[in-house]
C-alpha positions as YAML, in Angstrom:
chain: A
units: angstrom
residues:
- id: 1
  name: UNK
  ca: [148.50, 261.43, 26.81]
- id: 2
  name: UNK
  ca: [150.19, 265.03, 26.77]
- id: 3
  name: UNK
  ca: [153.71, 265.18, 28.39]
- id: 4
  name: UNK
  ca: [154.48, 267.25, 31.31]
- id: 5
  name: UNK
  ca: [157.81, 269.06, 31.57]
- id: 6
  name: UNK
  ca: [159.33, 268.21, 34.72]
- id: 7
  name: UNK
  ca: [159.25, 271.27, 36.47]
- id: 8
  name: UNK
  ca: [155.60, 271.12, 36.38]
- id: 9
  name: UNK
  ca: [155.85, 267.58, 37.20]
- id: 10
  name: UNK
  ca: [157.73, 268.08, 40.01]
- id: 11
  name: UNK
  ca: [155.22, 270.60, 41.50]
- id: 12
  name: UNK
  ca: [152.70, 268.25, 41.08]
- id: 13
  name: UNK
  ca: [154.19, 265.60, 42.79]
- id: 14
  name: UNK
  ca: [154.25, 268.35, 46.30]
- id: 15
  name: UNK
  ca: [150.70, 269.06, 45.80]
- id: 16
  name: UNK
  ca: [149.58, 265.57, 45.52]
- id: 17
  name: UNK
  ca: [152.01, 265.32, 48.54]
- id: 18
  name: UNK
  ca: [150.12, 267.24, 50.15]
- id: 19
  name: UNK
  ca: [146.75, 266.07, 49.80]
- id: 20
  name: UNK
  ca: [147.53, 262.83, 51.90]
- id: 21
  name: UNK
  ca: [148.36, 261.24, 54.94]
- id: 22
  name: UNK
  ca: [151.92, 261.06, 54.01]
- id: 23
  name: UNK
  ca: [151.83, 264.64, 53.59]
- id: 24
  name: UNK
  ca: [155.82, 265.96, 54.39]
- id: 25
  name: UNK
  ca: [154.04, 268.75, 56.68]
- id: 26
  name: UNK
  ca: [152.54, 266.34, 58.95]
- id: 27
  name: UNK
  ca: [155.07, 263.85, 58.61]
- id: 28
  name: UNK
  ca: [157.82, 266.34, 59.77]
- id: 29
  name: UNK
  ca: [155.27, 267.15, 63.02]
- id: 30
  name: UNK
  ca: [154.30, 263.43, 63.84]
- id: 31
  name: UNK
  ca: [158.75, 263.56, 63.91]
- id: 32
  name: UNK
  ca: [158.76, 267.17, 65.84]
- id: 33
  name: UNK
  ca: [155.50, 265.56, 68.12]
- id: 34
  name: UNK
  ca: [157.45, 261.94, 68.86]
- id: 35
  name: UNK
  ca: [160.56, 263.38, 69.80]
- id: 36
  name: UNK
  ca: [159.29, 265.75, 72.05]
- id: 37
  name: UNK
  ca: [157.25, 263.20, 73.89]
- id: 38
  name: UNK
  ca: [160.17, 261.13, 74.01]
- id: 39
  name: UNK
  ca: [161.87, 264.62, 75.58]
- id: 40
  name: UNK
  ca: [159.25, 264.59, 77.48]
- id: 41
  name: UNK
  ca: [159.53, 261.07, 78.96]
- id: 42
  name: UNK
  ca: [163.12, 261.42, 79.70]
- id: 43
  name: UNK
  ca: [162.94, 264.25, 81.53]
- id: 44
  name: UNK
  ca: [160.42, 263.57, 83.90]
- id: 45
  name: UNK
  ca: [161.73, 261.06, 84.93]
- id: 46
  name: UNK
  ca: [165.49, 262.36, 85.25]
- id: 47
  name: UNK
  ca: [163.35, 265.14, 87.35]
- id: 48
  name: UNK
  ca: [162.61, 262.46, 89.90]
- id: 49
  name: UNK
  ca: [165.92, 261.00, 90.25]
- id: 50
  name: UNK
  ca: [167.56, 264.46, 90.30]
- id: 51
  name: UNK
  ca: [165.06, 265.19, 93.36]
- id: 52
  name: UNK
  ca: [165.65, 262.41, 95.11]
- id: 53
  name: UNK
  ca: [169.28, 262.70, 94.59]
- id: 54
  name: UNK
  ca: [169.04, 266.29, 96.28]
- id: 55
  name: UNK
  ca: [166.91, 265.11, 98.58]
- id: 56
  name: UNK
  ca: [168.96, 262.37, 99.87]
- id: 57
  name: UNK
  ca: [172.24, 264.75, 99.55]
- id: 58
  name: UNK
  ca: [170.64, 267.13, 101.87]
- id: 59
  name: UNK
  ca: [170.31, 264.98, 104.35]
- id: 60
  name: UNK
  ca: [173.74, 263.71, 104.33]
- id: 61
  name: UNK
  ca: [174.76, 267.36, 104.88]
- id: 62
  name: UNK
  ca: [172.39, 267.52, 107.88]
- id: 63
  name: UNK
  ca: [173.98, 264.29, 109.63]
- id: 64
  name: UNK
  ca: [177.42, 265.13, 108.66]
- id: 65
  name: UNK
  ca: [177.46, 268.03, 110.36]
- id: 66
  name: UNK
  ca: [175.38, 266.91, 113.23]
- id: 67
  name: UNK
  ca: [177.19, 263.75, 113.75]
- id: 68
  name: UNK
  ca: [180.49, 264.91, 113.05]
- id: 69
  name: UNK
  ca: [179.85, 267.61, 115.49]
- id: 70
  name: UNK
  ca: [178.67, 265.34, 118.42]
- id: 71
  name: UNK
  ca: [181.36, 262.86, 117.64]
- id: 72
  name: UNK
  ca: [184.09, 265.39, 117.93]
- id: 73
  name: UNK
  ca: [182.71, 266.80, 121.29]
- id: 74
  name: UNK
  ca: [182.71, 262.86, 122.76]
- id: 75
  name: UNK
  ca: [185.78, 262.09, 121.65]
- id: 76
  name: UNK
  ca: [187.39, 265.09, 123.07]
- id: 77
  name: UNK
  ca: [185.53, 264.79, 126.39]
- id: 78
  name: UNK
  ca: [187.94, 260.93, 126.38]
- id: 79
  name: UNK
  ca: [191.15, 260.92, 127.99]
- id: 80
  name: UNK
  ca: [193.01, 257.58, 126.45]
- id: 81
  name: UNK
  ca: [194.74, 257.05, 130.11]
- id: 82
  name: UNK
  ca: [191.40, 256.32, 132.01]
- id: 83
  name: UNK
  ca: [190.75, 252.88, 129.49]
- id: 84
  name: UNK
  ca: [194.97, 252.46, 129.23]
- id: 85
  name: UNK
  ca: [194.68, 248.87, 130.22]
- id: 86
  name: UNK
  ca: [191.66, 247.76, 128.84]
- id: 87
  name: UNK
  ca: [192.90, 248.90, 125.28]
- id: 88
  name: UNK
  ca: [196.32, 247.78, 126.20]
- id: 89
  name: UNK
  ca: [195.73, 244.47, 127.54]
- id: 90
  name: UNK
  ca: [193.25, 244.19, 124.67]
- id: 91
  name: UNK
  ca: [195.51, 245.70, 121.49]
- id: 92
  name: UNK
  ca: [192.88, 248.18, 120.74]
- id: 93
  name: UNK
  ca: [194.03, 250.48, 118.88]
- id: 94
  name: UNK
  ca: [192.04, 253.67, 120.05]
- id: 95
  name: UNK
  ca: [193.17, 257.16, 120.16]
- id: 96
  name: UNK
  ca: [190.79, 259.69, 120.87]
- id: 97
  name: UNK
  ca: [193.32, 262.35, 119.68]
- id: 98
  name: UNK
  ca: [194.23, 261.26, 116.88]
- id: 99
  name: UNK
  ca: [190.63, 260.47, 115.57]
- id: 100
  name: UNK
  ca: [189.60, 264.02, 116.42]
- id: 101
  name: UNK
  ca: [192.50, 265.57, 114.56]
- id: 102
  name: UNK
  ca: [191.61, 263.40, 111.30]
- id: 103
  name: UNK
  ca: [187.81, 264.10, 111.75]
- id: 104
  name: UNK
  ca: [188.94, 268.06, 111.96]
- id: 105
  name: UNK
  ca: [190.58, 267.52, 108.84]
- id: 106
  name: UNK
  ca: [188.90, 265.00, 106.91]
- id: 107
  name: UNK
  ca: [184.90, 266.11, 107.89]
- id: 108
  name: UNK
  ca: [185.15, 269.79, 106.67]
- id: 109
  name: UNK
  ca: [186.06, 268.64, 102.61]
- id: 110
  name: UNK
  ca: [183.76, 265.82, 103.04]
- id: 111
  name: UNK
  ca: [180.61, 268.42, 103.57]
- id: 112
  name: UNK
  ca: [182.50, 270.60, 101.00]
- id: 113
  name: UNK
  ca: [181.92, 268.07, 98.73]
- id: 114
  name: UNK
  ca: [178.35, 267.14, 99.74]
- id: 115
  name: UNK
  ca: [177.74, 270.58, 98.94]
- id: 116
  name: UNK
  ca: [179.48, 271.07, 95.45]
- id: 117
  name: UNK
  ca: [177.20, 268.12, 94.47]
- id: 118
  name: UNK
  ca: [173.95, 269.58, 95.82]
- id: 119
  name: UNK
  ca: [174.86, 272.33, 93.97]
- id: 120
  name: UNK
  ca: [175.55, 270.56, 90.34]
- id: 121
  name: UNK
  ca: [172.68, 268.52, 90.86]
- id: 122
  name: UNK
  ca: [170.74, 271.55, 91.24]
- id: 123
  name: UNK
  ca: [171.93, 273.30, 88.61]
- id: 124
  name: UNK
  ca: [171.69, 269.93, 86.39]
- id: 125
  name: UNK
  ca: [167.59, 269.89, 87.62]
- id: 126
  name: UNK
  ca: [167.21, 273.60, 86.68]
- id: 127
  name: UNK
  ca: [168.24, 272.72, 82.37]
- id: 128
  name: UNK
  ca: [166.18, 269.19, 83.08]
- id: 129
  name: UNK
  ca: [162.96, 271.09, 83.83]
- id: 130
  name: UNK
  ca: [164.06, 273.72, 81.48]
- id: 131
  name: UNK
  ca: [163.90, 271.05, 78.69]
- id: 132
  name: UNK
  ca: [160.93, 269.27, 79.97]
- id: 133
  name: UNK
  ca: [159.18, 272.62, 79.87]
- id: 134
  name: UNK
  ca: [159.80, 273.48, 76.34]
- id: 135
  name: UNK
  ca: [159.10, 269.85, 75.26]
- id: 136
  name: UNK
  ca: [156.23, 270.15, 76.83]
- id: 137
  name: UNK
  ca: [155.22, 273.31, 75.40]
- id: 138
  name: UNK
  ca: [156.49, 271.98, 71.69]
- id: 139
  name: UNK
  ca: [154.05, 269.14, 71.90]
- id: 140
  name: UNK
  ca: [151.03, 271.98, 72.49]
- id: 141
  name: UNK
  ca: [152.48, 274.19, 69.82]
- id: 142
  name: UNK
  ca: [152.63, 271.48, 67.46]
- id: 143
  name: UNK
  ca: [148.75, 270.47, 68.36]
- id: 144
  name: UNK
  ca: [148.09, 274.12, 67.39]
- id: 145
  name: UNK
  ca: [149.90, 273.73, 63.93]
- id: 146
  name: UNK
  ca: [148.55, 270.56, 63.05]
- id: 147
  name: UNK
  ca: [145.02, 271.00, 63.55]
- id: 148
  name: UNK
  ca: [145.72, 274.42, 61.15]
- id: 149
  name: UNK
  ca: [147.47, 271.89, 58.79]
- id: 150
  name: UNK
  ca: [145.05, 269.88, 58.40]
- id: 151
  name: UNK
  ca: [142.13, 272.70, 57.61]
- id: 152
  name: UNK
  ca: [144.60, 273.49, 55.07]
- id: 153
  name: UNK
  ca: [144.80, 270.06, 53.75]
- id: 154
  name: UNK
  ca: [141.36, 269.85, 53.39]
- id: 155
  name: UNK
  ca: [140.94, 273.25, 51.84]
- id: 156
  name: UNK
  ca: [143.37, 271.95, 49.33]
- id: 157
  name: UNK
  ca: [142.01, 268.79, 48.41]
- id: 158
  name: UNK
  ca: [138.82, 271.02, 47.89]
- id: 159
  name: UNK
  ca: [140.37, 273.31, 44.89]
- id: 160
  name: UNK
  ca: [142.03, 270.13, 43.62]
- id: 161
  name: UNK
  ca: [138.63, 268.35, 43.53]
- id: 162
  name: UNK
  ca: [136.48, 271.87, 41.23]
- id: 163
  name: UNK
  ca: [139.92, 272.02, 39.72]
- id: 164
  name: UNK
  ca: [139.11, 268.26, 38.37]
- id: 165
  name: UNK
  ca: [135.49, 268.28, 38.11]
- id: 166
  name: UNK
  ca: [136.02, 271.63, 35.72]
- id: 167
  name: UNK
  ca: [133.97, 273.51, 38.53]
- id: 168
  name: UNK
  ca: [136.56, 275.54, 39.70]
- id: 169
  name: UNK
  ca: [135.49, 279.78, 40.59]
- id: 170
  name: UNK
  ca: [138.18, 280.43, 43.17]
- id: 171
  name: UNK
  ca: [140.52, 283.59, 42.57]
- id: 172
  name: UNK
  ca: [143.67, 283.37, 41.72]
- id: 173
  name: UNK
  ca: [144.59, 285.52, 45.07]
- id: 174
  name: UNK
  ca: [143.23, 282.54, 46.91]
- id: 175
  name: UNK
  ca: [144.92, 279.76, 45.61]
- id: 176
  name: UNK
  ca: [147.87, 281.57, 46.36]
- id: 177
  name: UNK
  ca: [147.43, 282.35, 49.88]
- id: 178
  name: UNK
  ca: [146.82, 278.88, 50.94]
- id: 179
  name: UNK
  ca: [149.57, 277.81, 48.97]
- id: 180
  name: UNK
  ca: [151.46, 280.14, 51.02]
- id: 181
  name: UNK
  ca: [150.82, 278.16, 54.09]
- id: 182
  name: UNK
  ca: [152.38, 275.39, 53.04]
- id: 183
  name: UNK
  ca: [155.84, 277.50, 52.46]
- id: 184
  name: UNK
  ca: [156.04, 277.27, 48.39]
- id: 185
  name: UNK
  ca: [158.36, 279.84, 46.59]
- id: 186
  name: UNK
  ca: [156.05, 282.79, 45.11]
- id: 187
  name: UNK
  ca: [157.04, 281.06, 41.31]
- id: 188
  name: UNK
  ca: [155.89, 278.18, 42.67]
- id: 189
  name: UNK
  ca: [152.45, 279.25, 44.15]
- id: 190
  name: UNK
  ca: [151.84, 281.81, 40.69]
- id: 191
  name: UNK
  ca: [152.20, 278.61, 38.84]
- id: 192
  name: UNK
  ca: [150.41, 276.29, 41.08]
- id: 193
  name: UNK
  ca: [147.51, 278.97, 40.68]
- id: 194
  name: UNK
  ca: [147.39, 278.59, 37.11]
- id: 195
  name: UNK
  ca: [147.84, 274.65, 37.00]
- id: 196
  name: UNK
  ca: [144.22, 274.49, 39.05]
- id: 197
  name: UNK
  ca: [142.91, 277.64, 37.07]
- id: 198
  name: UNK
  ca: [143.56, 275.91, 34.07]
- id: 199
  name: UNK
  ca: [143.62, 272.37, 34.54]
- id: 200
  name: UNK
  ca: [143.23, 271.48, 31.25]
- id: 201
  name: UNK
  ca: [146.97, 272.31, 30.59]
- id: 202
  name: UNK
  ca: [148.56, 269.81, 32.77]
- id: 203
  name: UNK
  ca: [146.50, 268.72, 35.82]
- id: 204
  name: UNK
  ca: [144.13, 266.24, 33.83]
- id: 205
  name: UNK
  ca: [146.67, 264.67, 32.54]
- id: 206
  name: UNK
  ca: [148.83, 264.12, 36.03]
- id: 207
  name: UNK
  ca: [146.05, 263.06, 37.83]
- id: 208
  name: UNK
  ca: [145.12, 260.27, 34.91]
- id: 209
  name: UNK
  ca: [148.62, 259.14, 35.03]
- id: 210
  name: UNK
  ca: [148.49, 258.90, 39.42]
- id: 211
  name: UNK
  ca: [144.77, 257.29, 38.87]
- id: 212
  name: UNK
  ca: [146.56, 254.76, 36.13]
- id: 213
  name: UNK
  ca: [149.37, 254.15, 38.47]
- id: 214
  name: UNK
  ca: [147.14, 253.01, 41.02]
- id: 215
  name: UNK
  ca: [145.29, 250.89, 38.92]
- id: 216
  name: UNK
  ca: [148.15, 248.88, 37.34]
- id: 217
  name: UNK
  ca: [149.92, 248.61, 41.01]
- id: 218
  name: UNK
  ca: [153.18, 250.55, 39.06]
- id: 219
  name: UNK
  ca: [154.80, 253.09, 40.49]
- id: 220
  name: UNK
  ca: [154.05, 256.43, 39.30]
- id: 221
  name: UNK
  ca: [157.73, 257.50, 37.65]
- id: 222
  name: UNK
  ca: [157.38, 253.90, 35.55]
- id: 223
  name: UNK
  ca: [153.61, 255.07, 34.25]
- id: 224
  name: UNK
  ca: [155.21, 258.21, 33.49]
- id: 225
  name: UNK
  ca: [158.30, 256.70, 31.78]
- id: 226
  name: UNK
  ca: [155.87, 254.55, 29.41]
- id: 227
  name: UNK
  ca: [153.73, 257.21, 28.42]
- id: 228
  name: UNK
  ca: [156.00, 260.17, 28.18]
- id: 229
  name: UNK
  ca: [156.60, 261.06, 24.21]
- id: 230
  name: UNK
  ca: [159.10, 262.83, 22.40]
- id: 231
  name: UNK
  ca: [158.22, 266.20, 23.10]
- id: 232
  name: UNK
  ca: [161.87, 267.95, 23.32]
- id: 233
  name: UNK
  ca: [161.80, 269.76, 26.80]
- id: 234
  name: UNK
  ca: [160.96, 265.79, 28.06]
- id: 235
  name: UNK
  ca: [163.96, 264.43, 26.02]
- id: 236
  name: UNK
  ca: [166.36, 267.29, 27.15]
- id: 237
  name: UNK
  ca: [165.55, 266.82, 30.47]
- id: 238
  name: UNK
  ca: [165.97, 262.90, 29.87]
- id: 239
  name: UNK
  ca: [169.44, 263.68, 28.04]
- id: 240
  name: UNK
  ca: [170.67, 266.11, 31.07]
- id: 241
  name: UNK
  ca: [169.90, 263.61, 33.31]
- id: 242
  name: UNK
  ca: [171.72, 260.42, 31.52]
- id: 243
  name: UNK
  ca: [174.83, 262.86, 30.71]
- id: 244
  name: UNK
  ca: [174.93, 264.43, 33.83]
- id: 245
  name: UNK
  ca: [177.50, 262.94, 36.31]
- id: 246
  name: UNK
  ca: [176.57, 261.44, 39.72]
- id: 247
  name: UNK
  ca: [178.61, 263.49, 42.48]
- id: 248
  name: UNK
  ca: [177.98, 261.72, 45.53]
- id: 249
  name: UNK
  ca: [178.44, 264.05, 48.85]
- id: 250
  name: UNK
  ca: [180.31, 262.57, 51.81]
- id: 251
  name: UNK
  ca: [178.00, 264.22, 54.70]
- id: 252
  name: UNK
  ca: [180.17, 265.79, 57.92]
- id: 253
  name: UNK
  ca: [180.11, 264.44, 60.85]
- id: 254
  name: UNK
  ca: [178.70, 267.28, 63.00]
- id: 255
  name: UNK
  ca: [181.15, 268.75, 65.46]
- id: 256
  name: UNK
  ca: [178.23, 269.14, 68.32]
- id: 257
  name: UNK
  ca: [177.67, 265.46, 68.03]
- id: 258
  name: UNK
  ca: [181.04, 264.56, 68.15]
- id: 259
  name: UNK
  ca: [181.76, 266.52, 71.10]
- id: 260
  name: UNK
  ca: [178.42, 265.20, 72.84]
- id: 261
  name: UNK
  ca: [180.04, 261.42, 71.77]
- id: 262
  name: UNK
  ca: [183.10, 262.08, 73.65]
- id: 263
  name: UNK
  ca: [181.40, 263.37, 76.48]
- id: 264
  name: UNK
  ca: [179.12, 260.13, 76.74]
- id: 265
  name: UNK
  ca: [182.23, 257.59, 76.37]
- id: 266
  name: UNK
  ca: [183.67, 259.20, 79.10]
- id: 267
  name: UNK
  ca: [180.65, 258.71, 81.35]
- id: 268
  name: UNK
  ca: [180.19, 262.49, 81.23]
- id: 269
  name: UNK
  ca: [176.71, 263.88, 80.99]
- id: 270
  name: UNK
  ca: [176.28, 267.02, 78.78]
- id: 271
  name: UNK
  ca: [173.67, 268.73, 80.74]
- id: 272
  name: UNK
  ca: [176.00, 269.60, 83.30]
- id: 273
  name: UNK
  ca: [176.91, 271.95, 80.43]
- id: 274
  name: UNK
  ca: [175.18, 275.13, 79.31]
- id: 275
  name: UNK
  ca: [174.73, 275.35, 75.41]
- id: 276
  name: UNK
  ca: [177.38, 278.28, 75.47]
- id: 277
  name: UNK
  ca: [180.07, 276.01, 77.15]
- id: 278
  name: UNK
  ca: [179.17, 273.31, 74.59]
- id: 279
  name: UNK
  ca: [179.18, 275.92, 71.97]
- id: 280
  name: UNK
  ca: [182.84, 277.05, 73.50]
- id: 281
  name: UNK
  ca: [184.17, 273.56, 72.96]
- id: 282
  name: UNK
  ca: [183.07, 273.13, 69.30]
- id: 283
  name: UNK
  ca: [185.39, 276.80, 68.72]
- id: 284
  name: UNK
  ca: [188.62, 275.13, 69.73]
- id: 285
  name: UNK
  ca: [187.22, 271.92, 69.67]
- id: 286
  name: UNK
  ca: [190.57, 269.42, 69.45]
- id: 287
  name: UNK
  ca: [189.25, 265.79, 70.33]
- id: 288
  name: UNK
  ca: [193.14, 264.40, 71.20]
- id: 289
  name: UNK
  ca: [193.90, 267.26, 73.85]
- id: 290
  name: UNK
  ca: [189.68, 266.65, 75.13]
- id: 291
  name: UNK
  ca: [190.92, 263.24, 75.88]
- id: 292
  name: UNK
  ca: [194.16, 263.58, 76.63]
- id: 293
  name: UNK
  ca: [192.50, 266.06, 79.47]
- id: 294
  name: UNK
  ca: [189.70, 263.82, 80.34]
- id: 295
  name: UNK
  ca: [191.91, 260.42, 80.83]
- id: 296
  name: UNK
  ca: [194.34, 262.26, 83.47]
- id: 297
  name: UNK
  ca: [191.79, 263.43, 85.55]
- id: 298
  name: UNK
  ca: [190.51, 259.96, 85.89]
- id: 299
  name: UNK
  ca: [193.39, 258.61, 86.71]
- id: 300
  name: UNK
  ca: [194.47, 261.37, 89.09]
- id: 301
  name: UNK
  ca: [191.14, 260.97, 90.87]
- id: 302
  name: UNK
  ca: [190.77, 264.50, 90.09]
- id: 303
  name: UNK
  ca: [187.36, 263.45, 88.58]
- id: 304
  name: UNK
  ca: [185.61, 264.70, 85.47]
- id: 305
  name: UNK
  ca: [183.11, 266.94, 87.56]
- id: 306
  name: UNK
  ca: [186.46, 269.30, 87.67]
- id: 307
  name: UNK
  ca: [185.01, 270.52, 84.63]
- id: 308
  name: UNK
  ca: [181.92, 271.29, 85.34]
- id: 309
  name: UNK
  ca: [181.35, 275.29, 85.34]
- id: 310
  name: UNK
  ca: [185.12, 275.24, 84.32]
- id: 311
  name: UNK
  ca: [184.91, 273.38, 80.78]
- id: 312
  name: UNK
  ca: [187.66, 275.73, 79.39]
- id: 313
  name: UNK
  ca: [189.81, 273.37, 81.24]
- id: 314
  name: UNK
  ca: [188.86, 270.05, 78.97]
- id: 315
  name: UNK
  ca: [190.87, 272.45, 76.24]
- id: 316
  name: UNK
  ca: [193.73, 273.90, 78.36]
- id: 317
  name: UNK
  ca: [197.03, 272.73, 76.86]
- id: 318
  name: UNK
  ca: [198.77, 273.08, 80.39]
- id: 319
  name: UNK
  ca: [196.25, 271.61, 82.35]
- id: 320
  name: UNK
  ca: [198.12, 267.85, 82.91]
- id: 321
  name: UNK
  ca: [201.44, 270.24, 83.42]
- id: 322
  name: UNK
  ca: [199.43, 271.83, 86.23]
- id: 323
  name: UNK
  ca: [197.52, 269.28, 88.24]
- id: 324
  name: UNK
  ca: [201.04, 267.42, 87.78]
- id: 325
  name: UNK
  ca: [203.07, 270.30, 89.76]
- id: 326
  name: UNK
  ca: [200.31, 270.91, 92.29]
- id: 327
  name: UNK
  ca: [200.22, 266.91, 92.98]
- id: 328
  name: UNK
  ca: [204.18, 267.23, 93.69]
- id: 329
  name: UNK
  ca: [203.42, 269.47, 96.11]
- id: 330
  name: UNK
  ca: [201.62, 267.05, 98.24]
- id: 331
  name: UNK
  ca: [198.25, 268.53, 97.16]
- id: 332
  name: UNK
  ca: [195.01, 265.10, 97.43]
- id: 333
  name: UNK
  ca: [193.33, 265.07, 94.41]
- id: 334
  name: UNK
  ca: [190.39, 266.38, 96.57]
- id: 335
  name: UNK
  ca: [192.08, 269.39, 97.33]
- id: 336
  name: UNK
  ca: [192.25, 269.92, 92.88]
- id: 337
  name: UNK
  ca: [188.68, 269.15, 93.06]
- id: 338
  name: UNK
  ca: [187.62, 271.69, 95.27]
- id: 339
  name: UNK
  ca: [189.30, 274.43, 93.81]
- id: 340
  name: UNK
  ca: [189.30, 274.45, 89.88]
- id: 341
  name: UNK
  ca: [189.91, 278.30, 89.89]
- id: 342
  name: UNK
  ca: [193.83, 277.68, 90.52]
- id: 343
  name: UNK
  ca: [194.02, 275.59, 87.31]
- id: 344
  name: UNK
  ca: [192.22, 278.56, 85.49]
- id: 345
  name: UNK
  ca: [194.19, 281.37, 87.23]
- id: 346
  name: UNK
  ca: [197.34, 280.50, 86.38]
- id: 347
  name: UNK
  ca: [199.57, 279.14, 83.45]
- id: 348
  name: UNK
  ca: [201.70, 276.66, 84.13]
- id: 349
  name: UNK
  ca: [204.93, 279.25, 84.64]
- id: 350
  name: UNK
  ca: [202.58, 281.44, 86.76]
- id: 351
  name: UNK
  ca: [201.86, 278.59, 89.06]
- id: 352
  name: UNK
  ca: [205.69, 277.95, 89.02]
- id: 353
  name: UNK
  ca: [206.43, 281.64, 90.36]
- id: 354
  name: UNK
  ca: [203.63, 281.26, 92.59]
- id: 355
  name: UNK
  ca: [204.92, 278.16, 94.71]
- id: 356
  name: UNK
  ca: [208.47, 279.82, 94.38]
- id: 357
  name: UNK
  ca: [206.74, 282.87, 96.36]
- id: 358
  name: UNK
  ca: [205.69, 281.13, 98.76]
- id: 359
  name: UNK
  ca: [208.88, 279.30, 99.69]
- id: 360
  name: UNK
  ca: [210.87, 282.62, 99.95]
- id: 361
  name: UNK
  ca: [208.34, 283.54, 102.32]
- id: 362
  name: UNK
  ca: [209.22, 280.94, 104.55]
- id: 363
  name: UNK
  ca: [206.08, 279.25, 103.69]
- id: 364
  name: UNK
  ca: [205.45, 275.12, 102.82]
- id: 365
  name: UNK
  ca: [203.30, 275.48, 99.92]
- id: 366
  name: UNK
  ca: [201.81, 271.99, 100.93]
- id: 367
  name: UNK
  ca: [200.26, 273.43, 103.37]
- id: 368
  name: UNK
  ca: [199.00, 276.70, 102.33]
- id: 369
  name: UNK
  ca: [195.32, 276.05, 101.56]
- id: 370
  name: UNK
  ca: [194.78, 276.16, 97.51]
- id: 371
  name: UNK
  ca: [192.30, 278.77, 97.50]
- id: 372
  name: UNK
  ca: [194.91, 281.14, 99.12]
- id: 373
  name: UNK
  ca: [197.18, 280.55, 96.38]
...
């Protein structure tokens, strides 16, 4: 049996490839196809939620703000005196007053927050459909590309088959441009050309040593072993390999996965992120300060949707120095929340100077409303 160098070998072995169902072409878009359904999946049904979460936060605006509305008017309308006994005599603590100044204060953030999470989830629904969408077009695409594949397969397996019954009369020209289709090197497809042109020269002798392989239930590389001889590129190429030291590559962790790790241990979902905000973390990406930033938050009650259109902040150095000061002040949490922009504005020394102003002024920075600062 005649030896085959293994560069022509290893040509073969795509070709044959190829030719069957465990072609790496379709293999690679049964992966592309499965994933994309799985896309696919996900997102539809993240669509409904997200809908339904809109939905029911739209309605909570509506009866906050026609409830709170009617409630303040009643309670106004109530003079304490007229039920003075009654809630006297019965220590019931009722205070019409009172209740209207907290709902003044309290209902007005409340709806601002009902609103900042209509907004998110809208903007979270917009990249869910956005996805869905080009899933869904993928898995069309890819129904396209794999019905061309598979002409191509069979137009290949019909060379290979004149190639092997010594009838083969197509031009070199056309050999090559299907082999371009199937993204081979232009060495590769000249030499390809010639291995069916000619297939006395190396292709009888491969396809006896596959058709022997699946005879004798061996593996083809042991059928090859046996009958290779001592021809001297085969021996060289047998020495190269046996002298040749094994360097084994440690593969790196990706820094996009990492960061999307982080984010998901945190109970933080990345597509309340654009791909340019998670491409802005894996610049300066520096996991201790991420969760350093992340951890205070939490247990501030600031909350990790702080960062959301603001993810610069999940990498400012200053930012537990800030939220600290601010939190001195008398500032809720809620107050932080609402108005992320003051954390961005200013560094921590700025923020200093700021508050300082405001004193001089004759002004309690507790009660200056953030966004004024």
């Amino acid at each position: 049996m005649k030896a085959l160098s293994p560069e022509v070998s290893a040509l073969l072995d795509k070709l044959y490839n190829l030719r069957g169902d465990d072609s790496v072409v379709l293999v690679e878009m049964n992966r592309q196809r499965n994933r994309a359904v799985e896309t696919k999946t996900r997102t539809t049904e993240e669509k409904k939620e997200l809908q339904a979460r809109i939905a029911g936060l739209e309605k909570l605006y509506n009866d906050l703000n026609s409830q709170g509305e009617k409630l303040s008017t009643l309670l106004s309308n109530i003079d304490r005196n007229d039920y003075a006994t009654v809630l006297d005599r019965l220590e019931i603590d009722f205070n019409p007053q009172e209740l209207v100044e907290k709902l003044n204060k309290s209902l007005p953030r409340t709806i601002d927050s009902v609103t900042l999470d209509t907004k998110k989830a809208e903007k979270q629904l917009v990249r869910v459909e956005e996805e869905m969408n080009h899933a869904i077009a993928t898995i069309d695409e890819l129904s396209i590309r794999r019905d061309a594949a598979l002409a191509n397969q069979e137009k290949l397996n019909e060379y290979f088959e004149l190639a092997l019954s010594g009838r083969i009369s197509i031009t070199r020209d056309s050999i090559v441009s299907l082999l371009e289709q199937f993204n081979f090197t232009d060495e590769e497809r000249r030499e390809a050309a010639k291995i069916l042109m000619f297939p006395e020269d190396a292709l009888f002798a491969y396809d006896e040593q596959v058709r022997e392989s699946e005879q004798s239930g061996k593996s083809f590389s042991d059928v090859f072993t046996e009958a290779k001889n001592a021809e001297p590129i085969v021996e060289e190429a047998v020495k190269l390999v046996e002298e040749e030291p094994i360097v084994v590559e440690v593969a790196q962790e990706d820094p996009k996965e990492k960061i999307l790790d982080l984010l998901k241990d945190n109970g933080i979902n990345y597509l309340d992120f654009s791909g340019q905000e998670i491409d802005s973390l894996i610049e300066n990406y520096d996991e201790s300060l991420m969760r350093k930033n992340i951890s205070y938050v939490k247990e501030t009650n600031v909350g990790t949707e702080i960062f959301v259109n603001h993810i610069e902040l999940m990498i400012d150095q200053e930012l537990e120095d800030k939220i600290n000061i601010l939190l001195e002040l008398g500032k809720e949490p809620i107050d932080i929340y609402l108005n992320p922009s003051v954390l961005e504005k200013y560094s921590k020394e700025n923020l200093k100077e700021v508050i300082e102003s405001l004193k001089n002024n004759g002004m309690d920075p507790k009660n200056v409303p953030l966004m004024a600062y």
